[in-house]
C-alpha positions, 0 to 999 in steps of 0.5 A: 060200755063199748059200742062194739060186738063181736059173735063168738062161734068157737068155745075155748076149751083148755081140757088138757090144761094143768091142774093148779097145785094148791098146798093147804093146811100146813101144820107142825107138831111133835111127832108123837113116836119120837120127842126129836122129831117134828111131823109136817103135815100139809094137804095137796090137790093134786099130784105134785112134786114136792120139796120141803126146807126148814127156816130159821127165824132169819128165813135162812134155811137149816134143813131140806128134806128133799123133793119127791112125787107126792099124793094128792091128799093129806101128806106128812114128811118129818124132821129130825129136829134133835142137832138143832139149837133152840129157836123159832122155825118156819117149814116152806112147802114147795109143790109143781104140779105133774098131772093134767086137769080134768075135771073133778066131780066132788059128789051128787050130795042130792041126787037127781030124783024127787030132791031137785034144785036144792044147790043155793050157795058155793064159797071156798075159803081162800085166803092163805092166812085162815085155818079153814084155807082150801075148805070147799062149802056148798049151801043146800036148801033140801036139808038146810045144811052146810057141806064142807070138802077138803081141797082134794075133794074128801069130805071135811069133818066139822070139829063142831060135830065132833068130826063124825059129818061133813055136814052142818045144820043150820037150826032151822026149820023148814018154815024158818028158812033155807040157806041162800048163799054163801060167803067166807071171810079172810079169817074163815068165818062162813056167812049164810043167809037164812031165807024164807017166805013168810019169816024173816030170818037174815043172815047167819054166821059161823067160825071155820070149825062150824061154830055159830057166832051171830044171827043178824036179824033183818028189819023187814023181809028180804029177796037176798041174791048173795051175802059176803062178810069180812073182818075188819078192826071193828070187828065183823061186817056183812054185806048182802045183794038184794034187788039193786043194791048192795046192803052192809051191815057191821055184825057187833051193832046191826044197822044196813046201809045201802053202799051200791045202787045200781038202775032198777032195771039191773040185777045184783047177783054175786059179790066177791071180795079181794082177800085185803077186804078193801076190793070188790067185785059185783056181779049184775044182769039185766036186759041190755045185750051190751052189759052190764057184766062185773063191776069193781067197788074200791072202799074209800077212806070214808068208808064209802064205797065207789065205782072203778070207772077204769075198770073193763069187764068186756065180757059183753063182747061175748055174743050169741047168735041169738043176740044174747050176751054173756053178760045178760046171763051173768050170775057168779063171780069171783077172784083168785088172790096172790100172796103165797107167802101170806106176806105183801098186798092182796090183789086179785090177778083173774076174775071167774063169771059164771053164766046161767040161763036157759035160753042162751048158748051161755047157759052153765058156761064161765068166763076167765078173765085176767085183771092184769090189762096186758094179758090176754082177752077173757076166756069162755070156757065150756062146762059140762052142765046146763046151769051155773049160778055161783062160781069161787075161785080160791088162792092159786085158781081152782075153781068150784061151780054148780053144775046142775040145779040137782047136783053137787058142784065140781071142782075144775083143776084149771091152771090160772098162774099159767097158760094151758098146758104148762106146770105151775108151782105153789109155796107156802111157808107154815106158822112158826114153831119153837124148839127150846132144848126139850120140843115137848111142850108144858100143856096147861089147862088155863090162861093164868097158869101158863102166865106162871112159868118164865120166858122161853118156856114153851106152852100150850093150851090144852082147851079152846080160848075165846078170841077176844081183839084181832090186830096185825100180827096178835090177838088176846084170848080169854077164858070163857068163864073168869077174867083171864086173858093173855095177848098172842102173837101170831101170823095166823088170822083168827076171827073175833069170837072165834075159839081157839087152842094155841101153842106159843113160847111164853114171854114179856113185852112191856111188862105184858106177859105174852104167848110168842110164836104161836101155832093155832092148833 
């Protein structure tokens, strides 16, 4: 740690900067008024102006729709799809925002009477690649649910409810435990844990569309600060802060390992993943005013995990008059990602800390912090609440945090790609589409028969499949009764044990029948 403090006595506000546009949820499909035409459907966060251009499988593009001012929200634009050859097509939304931040307060879900301190985990889904991307989750111990939000800060129906709550139950009861953090994996599987006094209930884990796929059962009782999974190869790991440490734990073979010690007199807090999975950001408390802040974990080719010794998380130069440092009160952390396209590496390019503490002029405050070593000095930025435990970032650097112990949280449109005060602009390309003379595609309801028809002939499921294997750029479904099960290729990441319908053009690999181009529905 530096030897050095400085005392802060100007909070930097950034009140007037531009909100960080965000594109999410593209899909195309046949336009149910016209065959010829394809509905490109796609969610903003804000008002933005908005181009949209067709590629063909080359990227060359085929088409532009043009550029106009656009909702936040749920938009669809079409193309008349009807001159155009047979083929794999790709549409590219191009969004530049228009409109000033401010800062945007999704719902008091709880209210502010009897009902208090009832907020224990904030996540939202931010990796490009996830069919859940953008989704905003808040954990509440009162009702022992999950709460689901759309970008723009609309409720988000659960497919597993039907779509009729944007609320999900955990199934437990009051004497079974709480939710107590919460976390999202580069493939949208949401973890929990499941926290109680006298029971031990562990960690919980559920698909994008509210699903439950496991329930880890610890082997003793636990004090968990945070939980946070990925997916690997091998399928499904957690990892949970817990005292000094940092546990994991794969999901299919249920066995913790310590990978993190910190001293005893430091407390583990928040952990966050960079969306590549190999990178992660701890978050740690304790007593000493010089630190000890946010450390970096990279993950070795032996599977450990080692400190970043030249990693500088300064943010123990932030001092009060009290003595106190940010860093003695930090409790949240995480990062945005890059990559708009889904193609290339994923690296984290800005950190957010979030700051609690009741006897600190930290109290309910967060830190904005480039990774980049060139950029500027890390920001301390002024939020209107008095106390912040969780903080998530998501793809292009909008933020949620908890406002208040008795609140919901907010959703800040802060521009991260930019300085403050300047537009900044998102693209994103959707999955692929086919189009093979007639854009109808054959829905069949099983595996085996769609393996009937010849290549080139577009298909789609007409239920939900197992995801049985994930790799790079494919994955195998099978029916949930019987042994029928296809390989698909597709740029959508899934999660294993995950149900899924998809929508592909049929064809032979290698004497292997196989679901080319396919959109996860």
């Amino acid at each position: 740690m530096r030897a050095f403090v400085f005392v802060l006595i100007i909070l930097c506000i950034c009140i007037a900067a531009q909100a960080a546009v965000g594109v999410y949820n593209i899909t195309t499909q046949q336009s149910a008024s016209d065959p010829t035409t394809i509905d490109i459907t796609y969610r903003l966060n804000c008002v933005a102006n908005v181009g949209v251009e067709i590629l063909d499988s080359s990227n060359g593009v085929v088409a532009a729709l043009g550029a106009a001012d656009v909702l936040k929200g749920l938009n669809t634009r079409q193309w008349d799809a009807q001159s155009a050859p047979a083929g794999v097509y790709r549409a590219r939304i191009t969004a530049t925002c228009v409109t000033g931040g401010e800062v945007k307060i999704l719902e008091k879900l709880f209210g502010t009477g009897a009902a208090t301190d009832n907020l224990r985990g904030v996540a939202v889904d931010r990796c490009p690649q996830s069919p859940g991307y953008g989704t905003i989750y808040l954990a509440d111990i009162y009702y022992g649910k999950i709460f689901a939000y759309n970008p723009d800060g609309s409720k988000k129906m659960w497919p597993a409810n039907g779509y009729s709550s944007n609320a999900l139950a955990l199934g437990l009861s009051s004497s079974q435990g709480h939710p107590w953090g919460l976390g999202v994996d580069n493939a949208g599987n949401i973890y929990t844990t499941c926290k109680a006094k006298t029971a031990k209930t562990g960690v919980k884990v559920f698909d994008w569309q509210g699903y439950e796929l496991y329930h880890l059962f610890p082997t003793d009782k636990q004090d968990i600060s945070w939980v946070e999974g990925r997916v690997t190869s091998e399928g499904l790991e957690v990892f949970e802060t817990i005292g000094s440490e940092v546990r994991m734990s794969s999901i299919v073979n249920p066995s913790w390992t310590t990978i993190v010690t910190l001293p005893s007199e430091l407390t583990t807090q928040q952990i966050c993943f960079e969306a590549g999975g190999n990178v992660f950001y701890l978050v740690a408390n304790g007593k000493d005013i010089y630190g000890p802040g946010v450390f970096r974990y990279i993950e070795q080719s032996d599977k450990t995990w080692a400190m970043d010794t030249s990693f500088d998380c300064p943010i123990h130069n932030f001092m009060g008059t009290n003595g106190w440092s940010a860093a003695r009160v930090a409790t949240g952390v995480s990062c945005n990602t890059t990559d708009p396209d889904g193609d290339g590496p994923h690296t984290a390019t800005c950190l957010w800390i979030g700051l609690a503490g009741f006897n600190s002029i930290f109290g309910g405050n967060a830190i904005r912090m480039a990774l980049d070593s060139d950029s500027a000095a890390p920001e301390l930025f002024r939020m209107p609440g008095r106390l912040l435990r969780f903080v998530a970032a998501d793809a292009v650097g909008n933020v949620v945090a908890e406002l208040n112990s008795n609140e919901a949280a907010i959703y800040k449109e802060w521009g991260l790609l930019s300085p403050c005060g300047e537009a900044n602009t998102d693209v994103r390309v959707s999955s692929p589409f086919v189009i093979s003379g007639s854009v109808a595609p054959e829905i069949v309801s099983g595996i085996c028969e769609c393996k009937q028809f010849e290549d080139g002939q577009l298909v789609e499921l007409g239920s939900a499949k197992i995801v049985t294997a994930v790799f790079d750029g494919c994955f195998y479904i099978q029916e949930s009764q019987g042994p029928c099960g296809i390989k698909v290729e597709s740029e959508t990441v899934v999660g294993e044990g995950s149900v899924v319908r998809v929508r592909g053009t049929m064809g032979t690999n290698a004497g292997e029948r196989v679901i080319c181009g396919a959109q996860v529905l």
